[in-house]
C-alpha positions in Angstrom: 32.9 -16.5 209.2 33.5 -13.9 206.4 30.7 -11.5 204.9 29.4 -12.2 201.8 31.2 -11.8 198.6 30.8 -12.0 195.3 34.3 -13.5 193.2 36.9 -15.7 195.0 39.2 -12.7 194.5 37.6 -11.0 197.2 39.1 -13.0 200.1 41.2 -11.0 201.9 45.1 -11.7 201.6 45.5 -10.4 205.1 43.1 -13.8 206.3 45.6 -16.6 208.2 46.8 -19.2 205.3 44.2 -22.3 206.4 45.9 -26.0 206.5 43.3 -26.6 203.4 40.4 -25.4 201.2 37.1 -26.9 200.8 34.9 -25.7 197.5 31.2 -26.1 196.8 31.1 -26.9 192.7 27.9 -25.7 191.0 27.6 -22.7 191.9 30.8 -21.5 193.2 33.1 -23.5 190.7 31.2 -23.4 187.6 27.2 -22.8 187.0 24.9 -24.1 184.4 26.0 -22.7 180.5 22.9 -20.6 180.0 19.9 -22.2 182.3 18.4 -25.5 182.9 15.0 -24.9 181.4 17.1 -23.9 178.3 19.2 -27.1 178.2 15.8 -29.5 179.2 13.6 -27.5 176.4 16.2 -27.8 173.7 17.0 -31.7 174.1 13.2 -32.6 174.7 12.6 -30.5 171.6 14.4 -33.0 169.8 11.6 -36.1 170.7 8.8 -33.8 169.8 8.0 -32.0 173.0 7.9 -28.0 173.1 7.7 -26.5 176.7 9.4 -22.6 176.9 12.5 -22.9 179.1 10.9 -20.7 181.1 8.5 -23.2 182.3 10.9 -25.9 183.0 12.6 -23.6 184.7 10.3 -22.9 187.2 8.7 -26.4 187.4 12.5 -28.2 187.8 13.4 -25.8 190.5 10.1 -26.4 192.3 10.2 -30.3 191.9 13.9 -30.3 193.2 13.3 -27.9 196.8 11.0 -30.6 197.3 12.9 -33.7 196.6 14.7 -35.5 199.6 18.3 -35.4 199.2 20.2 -36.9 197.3 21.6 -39.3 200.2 22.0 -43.2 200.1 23.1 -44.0 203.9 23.6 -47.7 204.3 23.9 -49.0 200.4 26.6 -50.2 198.3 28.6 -48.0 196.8 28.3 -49.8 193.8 24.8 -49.3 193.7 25.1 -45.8 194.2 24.9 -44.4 190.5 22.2 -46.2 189.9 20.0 -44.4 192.6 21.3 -41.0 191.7 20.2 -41.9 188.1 16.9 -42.8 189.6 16.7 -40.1 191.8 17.1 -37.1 188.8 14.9 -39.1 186.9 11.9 -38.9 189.5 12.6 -34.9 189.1 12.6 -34.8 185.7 9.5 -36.5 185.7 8.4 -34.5 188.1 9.0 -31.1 186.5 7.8 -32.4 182.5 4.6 -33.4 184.4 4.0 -30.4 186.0 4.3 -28.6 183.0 1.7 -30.7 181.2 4.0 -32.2 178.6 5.5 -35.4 179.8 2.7 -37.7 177.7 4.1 -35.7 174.6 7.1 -38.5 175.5 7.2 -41.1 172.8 10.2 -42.2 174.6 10.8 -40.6 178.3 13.7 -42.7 179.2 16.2 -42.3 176.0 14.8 -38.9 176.7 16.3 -38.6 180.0 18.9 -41.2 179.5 20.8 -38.8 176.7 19.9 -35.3 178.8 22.1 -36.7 182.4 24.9 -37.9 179.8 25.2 -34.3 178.4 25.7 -33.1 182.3 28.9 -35.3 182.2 30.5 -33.2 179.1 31.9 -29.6 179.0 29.1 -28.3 177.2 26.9 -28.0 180.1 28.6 -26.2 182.5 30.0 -22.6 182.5 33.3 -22.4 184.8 33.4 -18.7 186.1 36.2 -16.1 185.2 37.7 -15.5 188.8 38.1 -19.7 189.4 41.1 -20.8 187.6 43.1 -17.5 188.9 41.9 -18.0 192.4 42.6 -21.6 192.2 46.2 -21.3 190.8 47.2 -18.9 193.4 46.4 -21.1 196.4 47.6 -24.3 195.0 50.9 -21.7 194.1 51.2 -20.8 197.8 50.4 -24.6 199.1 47.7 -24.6 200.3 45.8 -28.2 199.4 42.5 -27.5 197.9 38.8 -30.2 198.2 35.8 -30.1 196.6 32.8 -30.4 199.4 29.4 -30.8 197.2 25.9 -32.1 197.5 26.7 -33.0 193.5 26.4 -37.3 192.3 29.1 -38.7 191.5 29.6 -37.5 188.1 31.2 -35.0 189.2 34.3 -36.6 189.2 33.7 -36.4 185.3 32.6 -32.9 185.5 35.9 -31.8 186.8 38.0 -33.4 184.6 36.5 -32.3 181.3 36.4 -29.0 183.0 40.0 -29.4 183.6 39.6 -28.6 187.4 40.4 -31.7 188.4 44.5 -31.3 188.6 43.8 -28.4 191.2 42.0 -31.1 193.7 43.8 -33.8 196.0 39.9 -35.1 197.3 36.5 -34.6 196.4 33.9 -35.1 198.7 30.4 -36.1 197.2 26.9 -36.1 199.2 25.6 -39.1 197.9 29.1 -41.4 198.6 29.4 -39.7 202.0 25.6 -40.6 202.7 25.3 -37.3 204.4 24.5 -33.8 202.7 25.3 -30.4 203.2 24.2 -29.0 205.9 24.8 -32.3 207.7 28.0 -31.7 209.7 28.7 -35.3 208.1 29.6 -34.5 205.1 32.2 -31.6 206.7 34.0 -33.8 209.1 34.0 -36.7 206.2 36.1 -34.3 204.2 38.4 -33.1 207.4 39.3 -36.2 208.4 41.0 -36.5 204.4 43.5 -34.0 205.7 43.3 -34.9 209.6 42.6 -30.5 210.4 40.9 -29.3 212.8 38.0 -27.4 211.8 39.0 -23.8 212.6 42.4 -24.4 210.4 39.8 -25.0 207.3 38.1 -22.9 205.3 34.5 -24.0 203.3 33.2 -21.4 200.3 29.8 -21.4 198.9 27.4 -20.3 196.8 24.5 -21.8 199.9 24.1 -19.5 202.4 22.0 -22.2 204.2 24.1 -25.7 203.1 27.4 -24.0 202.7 27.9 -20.9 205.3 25.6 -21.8 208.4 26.6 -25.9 207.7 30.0 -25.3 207.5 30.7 -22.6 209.9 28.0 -24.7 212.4 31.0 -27.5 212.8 33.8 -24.5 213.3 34.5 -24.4 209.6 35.5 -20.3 208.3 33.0 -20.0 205.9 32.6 -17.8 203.3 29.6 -17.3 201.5 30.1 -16.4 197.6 26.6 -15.2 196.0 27.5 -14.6 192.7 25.5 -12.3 190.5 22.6 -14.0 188.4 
């Protein structure tokens, strides 16, 4: 386990080379381009409903600490995009409810239908400065690299419009694993891509909870990233 740090430039060079990488995305990859209650007040602006950012903010962070995870164990994984659409819908629901605007909605589910298909392009997402240098380095000195997220499964998009995808040979999603962070699951899913034994792998995160105590709980070096707000 490593102390906390706060850029992926911090890791020291003097740390054994591990037989591969794993990387939590939001959060530790790229974060949210401004804030959610700014994205969801904008876009909901556009039907006719005016709630400050501020109070989705608090009221989508509250409704999705109490959500379940986003887990489908057992189902199809064809059906599987269609429960995580269901699944953020139930919090969006959640949070415009809570903050006493979601009869305003004329139209809740073109609503909701065009804000998860704006999560898919560039435009959300931020990617932070230290991640392509970081990145390039490690794939430069061989080191195979894995994404290891309790994300849905448009991630896949996410990274390639972020063009982060060329720096990955697997990605390893909670809801097609069945399993989520901190569920040794979802670590040992994403070993056994790269047959290593857990103390030749290294997992970094922005969770200090799902990423550092789940990852180092199955032998995993973790290193725990907070990144300044």
């Amino acid at each position: 386990m490593l102390d906390r740090i706060t850029t992926l430039l911090e890791i020291p060079n003097s740390l054994l080379q591990p037989q591969v990488i794993f990387l939590d995305a939001v959060g530790t990859l790229f974060g949210v381009r401004g804030s959610v209650g700014q994205i969801y007040s904008e876009l909901a602006s556009k039907y006719g409903v005016i709630c400050a950012p501020e109070i989705v903010d608090r009221h989508f962070y509250a409704a999705f600490k109490t959500s379940p995870p986003c887990v489908f164990p057992d189902v199809s994984i064809d059906d599987i995009p269609q429960l995580e659409y269901q699944w953020w819908k139930a919090i969006n629901q959640q949070t415009f409810t809570a903050a006493g605007v979601w009869e305003q909605f004329s139209d809740f589910d073109a609503f909701f239908d065009r804000l998860y298909q704006y999560f898919t392009t560039s435009a959300a997402w931020e990617i932070y400065p230290d991640v392509f240098v970081a990145l390039t380095q490690w794939q430069q000195a061989g080191i195979p690299l894995g994404v290891l997220s309790n994300f849905d499964s448009r991630l896949h998009t996410v990274l390639k419009v972020l063009d982060l995808a060329q720096y990955f040979s697997t990605v390893t999603i909670s809801t097609e694993v069945g399993a989520a962070k901190p569920q040794p699951e979802i670590f040992t899913t994403a070993l056994n891509k790269y047959q290593c034994n857990p103390a030749n792998a290294w997992h970094i995160g922005d969770s200090h909870g799902d990423d550092y105590l789940g990852a180092s709980g199955v032998g995993i070096m973790a290193i725990w990233i907070d990144r300044p707000i």
